[in-house]
C-alpha positions as CSV (number, residue, x, y, z in Angstrom):
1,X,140.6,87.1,110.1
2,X,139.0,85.6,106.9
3,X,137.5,88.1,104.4
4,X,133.5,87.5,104.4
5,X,132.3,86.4,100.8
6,X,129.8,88.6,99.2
7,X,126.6,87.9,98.3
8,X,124.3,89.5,95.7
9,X,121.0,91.4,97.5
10,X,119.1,92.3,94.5
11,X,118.6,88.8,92.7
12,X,116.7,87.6,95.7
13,X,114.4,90.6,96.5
14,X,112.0,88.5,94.2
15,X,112.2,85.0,95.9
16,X,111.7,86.9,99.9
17,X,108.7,89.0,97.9
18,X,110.4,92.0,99.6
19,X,109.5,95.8,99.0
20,X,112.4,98.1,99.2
21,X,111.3,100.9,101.6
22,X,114.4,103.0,101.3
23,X,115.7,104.1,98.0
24,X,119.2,103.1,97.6
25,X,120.1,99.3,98.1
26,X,123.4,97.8,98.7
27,X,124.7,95.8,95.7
28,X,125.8,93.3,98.4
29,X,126.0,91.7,101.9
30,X,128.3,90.1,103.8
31,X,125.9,87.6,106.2
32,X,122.8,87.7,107.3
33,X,121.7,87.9,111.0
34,X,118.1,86.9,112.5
35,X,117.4,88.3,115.6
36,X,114.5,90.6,117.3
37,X,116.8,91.8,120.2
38,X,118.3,94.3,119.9
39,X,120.9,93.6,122.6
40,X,121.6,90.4,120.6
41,X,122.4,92.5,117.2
42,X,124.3,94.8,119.2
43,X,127.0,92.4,120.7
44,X,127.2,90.1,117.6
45,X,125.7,91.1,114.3
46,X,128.9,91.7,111.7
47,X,129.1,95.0,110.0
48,X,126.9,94.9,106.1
49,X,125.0,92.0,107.1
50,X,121.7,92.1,105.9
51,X,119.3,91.7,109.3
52,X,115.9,90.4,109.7
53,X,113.7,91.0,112.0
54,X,110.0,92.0,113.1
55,X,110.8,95.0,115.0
56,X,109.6,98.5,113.5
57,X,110.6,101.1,115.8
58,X,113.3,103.8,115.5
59,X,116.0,101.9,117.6
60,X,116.3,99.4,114.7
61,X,118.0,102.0,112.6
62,X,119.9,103.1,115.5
63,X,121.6,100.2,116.0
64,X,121.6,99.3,112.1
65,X,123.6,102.4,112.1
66,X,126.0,101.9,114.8
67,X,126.8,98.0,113.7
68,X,127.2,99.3,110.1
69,X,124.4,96.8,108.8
70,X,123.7,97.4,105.3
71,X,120.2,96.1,105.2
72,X,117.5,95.5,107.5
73,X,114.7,93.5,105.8
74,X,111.3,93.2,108.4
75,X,109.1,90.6,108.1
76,X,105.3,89.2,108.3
77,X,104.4,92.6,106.4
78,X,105.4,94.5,108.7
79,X,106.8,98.7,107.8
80,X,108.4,101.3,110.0
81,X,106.0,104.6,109.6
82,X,107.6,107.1,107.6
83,X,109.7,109.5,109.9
84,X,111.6,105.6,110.3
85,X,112.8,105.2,107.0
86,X,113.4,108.8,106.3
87,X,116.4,108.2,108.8
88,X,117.4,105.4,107.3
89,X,117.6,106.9,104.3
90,X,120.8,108.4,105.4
91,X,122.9,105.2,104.8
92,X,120.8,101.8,106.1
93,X,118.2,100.1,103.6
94,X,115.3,98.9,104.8
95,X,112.9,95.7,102.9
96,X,109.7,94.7,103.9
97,X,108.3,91.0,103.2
98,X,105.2,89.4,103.9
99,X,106.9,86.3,105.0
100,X,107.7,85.1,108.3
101,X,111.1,85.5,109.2
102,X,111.9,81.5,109.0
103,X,110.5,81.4,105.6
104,X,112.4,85.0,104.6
105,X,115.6,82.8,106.8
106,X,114.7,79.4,104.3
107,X,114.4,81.6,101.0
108,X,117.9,83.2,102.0
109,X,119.6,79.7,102.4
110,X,118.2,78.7,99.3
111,X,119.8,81.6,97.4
112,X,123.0,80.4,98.4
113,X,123.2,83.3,101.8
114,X,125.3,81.4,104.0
């Protein structure tokens, strides 16, 4: 199996207009998956992807934790209430932009996120 390349987070929290939420942020990710299922993430996002998505609630950092994601960036504005990213805090990063996740997906591919 092929190692994944790395890609640099923090030189393109400016271009996605993102927020950090959480206080540590990974230096890097390996991918980036779009997807508001849940299910979806489960059975095929790759451990320290950064994921994007819409949904807020407390079962996106449960299954950020259990598929080892390293960021989860939400879009159109949207932010977890605070007892959310408290547990994330333990480990998973979490973004907020006020794009919609195709322009957030468009910005990424831009960057060079493949």
């Amino acid at each position: 199996m092929s190692q994944a390349t790395m890609f640099a987070l923090k030189p393109v929290l400016g271009a996605l207009q993102a927020t950090p939420l959480t206080d540590a942020l990974p230096e890097t990710v390996s991918g980036c998956y779009i997807s508001d299922l849940l299910s979806d993430v489960l059975a095929h996002a790759r451990p320290g992807v950064l994921w994007v998505t819409v949904q807020i609630h407390r079962n996106v950092v449960s299954v950020a934790a259990m598929k080892d994601i390293a960021a989860v960036l939400f879009t159109c504005g949207r932010k977890p209430d605070a007892t959310i990213v408290a547990e994330a805090e333990e480990g998973i990063a979490l973004l907020s932009t006020p794009l919609t996740s195709y322009e957030a997906a468009g910005r990424l591919w831009e960057a060079g996120l493949r």
